[in-house]
N, C-alpha and C positions, 0 to 999 in steps of 0.2 A: 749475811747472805752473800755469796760469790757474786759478780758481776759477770752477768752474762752479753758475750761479748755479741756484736753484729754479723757473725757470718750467716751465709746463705746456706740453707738444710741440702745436703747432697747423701745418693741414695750411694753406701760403698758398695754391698753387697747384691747381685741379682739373683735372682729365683731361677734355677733350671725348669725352662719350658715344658717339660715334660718329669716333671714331681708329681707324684714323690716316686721315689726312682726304689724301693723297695718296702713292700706291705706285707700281709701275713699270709696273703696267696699266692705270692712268689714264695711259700718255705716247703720244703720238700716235707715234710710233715705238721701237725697241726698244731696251731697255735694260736693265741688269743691277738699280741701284737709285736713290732718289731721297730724298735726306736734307740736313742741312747748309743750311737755307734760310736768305739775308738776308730781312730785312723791313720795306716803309715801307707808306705809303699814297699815294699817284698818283691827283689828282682826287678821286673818290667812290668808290673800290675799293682793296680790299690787295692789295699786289703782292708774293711772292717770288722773289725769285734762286731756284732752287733747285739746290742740285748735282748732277750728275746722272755715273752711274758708265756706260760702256757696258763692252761685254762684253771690250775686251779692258782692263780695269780704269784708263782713262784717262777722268779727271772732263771737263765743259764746266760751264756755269751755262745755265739755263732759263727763264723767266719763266711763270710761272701767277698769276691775278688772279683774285679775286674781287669780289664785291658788298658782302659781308654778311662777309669773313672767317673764315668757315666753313665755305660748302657750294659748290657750283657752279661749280670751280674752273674758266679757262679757259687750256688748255696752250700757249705757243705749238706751233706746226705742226712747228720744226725750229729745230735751237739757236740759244739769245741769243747768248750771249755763249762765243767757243771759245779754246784755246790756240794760240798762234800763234807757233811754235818759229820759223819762219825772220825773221821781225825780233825776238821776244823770245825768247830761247834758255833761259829761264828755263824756260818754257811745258815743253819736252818731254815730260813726262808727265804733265800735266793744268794746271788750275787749279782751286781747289776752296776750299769753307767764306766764302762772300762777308759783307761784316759793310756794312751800307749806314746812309750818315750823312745826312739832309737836314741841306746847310749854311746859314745861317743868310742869308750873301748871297745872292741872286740863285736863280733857280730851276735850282739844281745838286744834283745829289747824287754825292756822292763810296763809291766801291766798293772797299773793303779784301778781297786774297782772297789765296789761296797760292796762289805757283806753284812747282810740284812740279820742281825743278830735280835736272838731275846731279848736283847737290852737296849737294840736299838743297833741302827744303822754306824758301822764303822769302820777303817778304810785298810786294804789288806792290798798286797804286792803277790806278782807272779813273775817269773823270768821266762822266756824262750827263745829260741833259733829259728824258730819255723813256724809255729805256732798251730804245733800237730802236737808235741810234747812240750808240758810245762812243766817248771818247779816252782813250789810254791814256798812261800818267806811266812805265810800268815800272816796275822794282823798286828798292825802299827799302831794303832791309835784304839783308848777306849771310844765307847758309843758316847754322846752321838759324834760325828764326825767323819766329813765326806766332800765328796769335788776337789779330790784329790791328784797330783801329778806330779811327777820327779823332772827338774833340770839332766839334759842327755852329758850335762860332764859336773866335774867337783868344784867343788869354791876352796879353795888352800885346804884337800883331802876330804874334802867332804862333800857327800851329797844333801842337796836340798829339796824336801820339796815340800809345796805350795798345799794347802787344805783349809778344811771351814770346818770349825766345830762349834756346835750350834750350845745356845742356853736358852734357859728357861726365865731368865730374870731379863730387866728390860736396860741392857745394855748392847743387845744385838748383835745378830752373828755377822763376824768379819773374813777375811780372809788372811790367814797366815801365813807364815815360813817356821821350816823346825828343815835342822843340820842333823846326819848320821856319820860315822865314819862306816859303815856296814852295810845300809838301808834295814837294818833291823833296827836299833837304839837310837832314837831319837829325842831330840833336846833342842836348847837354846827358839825354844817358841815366843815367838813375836810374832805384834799386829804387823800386817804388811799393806794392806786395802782395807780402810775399817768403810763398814757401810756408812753414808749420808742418814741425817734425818731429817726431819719432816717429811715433805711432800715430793723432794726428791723422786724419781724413777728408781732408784738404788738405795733406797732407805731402809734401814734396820736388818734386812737378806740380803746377802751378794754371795758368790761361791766363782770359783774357778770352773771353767769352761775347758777348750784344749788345751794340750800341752802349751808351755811358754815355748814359743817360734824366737829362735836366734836371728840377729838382720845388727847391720851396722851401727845401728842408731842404740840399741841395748834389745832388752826381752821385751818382747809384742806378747802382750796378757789379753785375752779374752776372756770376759767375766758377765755372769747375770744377776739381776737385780731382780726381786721377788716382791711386787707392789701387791700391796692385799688392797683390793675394794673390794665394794658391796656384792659385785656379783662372784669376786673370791680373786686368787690368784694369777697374777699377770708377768710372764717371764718376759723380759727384754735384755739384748745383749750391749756390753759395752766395751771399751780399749782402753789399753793403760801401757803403761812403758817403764822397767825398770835398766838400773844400770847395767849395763854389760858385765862387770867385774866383782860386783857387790849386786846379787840380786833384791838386798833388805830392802835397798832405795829406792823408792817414787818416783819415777821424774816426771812422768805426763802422766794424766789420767781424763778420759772425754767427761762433761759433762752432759750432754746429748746421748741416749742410747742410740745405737746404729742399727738395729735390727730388731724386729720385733716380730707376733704374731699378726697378721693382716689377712691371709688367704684363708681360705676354708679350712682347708687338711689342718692347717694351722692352730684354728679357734674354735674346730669340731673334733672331738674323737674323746678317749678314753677321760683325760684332762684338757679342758678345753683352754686355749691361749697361752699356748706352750711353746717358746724354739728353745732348746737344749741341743749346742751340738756338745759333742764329747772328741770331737778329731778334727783335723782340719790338716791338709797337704798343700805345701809350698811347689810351684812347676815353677823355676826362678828364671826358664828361656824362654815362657808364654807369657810370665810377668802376673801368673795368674795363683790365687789363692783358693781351693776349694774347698767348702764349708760342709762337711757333712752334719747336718741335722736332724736329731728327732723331732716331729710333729705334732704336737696336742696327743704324746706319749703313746700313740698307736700305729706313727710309719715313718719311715726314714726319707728326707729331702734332701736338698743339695741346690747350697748357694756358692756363686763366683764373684772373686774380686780382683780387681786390678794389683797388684800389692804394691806398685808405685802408689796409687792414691791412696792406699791403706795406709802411707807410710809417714804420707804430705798431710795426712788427714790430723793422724796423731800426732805429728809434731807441731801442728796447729792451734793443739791443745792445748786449756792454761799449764802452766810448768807446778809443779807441787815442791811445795818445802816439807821433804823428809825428816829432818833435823833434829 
């Protein structure tokens, strides 16, 4: 067992005052719930994917912007972005949990999201400019496999990105890396984050959270850990840090989750004991990091961090031998 060092528990992330900052009665039509948001920023406003569940339990994605990323959200009228079984057969029962990359060429952004296939859950790409018109790549990965994101530039020609595909046997699901030279064909799968076991917070389930955030120090990973007890499923979030140059590598990774369910909205609604964000924006003149997440899978929140002490936090962390 790791040795758990003496620091003092500090809170990184705070709760916006006034969450959950988007429900199902802010959507211009009707809907069951509204969680799961991607997140960039689009000109001078923040913009979420959000997932949106209708009543008969089949996800779309929706777009809501903001100003100020906070308050005055504005809904589109009627869905972004929907599933579209009869060319992608993948689609059937929704698509859902959007994870949005700004790539580094050209004014694209790339949309990692699940589609909810017959066969199970598996992770499919979109491209846009605006995010009025998409094009779509189809699916990458067979079922199951999901908590999916694309790094915004290439590693020597190639894109990489980040996924969990789940098994059935008891070796547990971890979190990968798979290389493309296209974002269509992908290879070279390796463990990248393998889950903890035992009693661990992070044991046997982990999956990728937002996109990997670029910062000096190398990739800033947000990841959660899915603790099964008796009363059922407990999501908590945690931090990890790979190399700048080589994203294979480990270098930190917390042992401490930093976030977790605690508030109502949180451990009441659809799934109860739920944070899942899917987006999170770096403001790098406020010093501030904003968290958007879903709720106990029925409303969208929004937590803030300092991303200096985000950054002191994680490098605080034990160092990991990738090797």
């Amino acid at each position: 067992m790791n040795k758990i060092e003496n620091r003092e528990y500090r809170e990184l992330f705070t709760r916006y005052r006034n969450n959950p900052i988007l429900s199902a009665s802010d959507w211009p039509y009707c809907v069951n719930s509204v969680f799961n948001a991607g997140a960039t920023i689009v000109g001078d406003e923040t913009l979420l994917l959000v997932r949106v569940e209708d009543r008969r339990g089949i996800s779309h994605l929706t777009v809501a912007r903001s100003s100020d990323g906070f308050t005055d959200w504005k809904v589109d009228s009627e869905p972004t972005f929907v599933p579209d079984p009869e060319n992608y057969p993948e689609d059937i029962w929704g698509i859902e949990d959007p994870r949005i990359t700004k790539l580094d060429e050209g004014d694209i952004w790339v949309i990692t999201y699940t589609s909810y296939s017959a066969g199970g859950p598996l992770v499919s790409l979109a491209t846009t400019s605006d995010f009025r018109q998409f094009k779509r790549l189809g699916s990458m990965t067979h079922p199951e496999n999901k908590d999916a994101a694309l790094f915004p530039c290439r590693f020597k020609g190639r894109w990489a990105m980040i996924h969990r595909p789940s098994t059935t046997s008891n070796f547990g699901s971890h979190m990968w890396i798979s290389f493309s030279p296209d974002m269509k064909h992908w290879g070279e799968h390796r463990i990248l984050i393998p889950a903890r076991r035992g009693a661990w917070w992070d044991a046997n389930k982990i999956g990728l959270n937002s996109p990997p955030l670029r910062t000096d120090e190398g990739w800033l990973i947000l990841y959660h850990g899915v603790r099964q007890t008796a009363a059922g499923s407990l999501y908590r979030l945690g931090l990890a840090l790979l190399d700048l140059d080589d994203p294979t590598k480990l270098i930190r990774r917390s042992d401490e989750w930093v976030f977790g369910p605690d508030k109502m909205y949180e451990r009441i609604g659809d799934i109860a004991d739920v944070v899942f964000p899917c987006g999170w924006v770096l403001d790098e003149k406020r010093d501030e990091i904003r968290l958007y997440y879903g709720a106990a899978d029925t409303v969208m929140a929004l937590a803030t961090a300092s991303f200096k002490n985000v950054m002191s936090y994680i490098k605080s962390c034990p160092k990991v031998d990738s090797a």
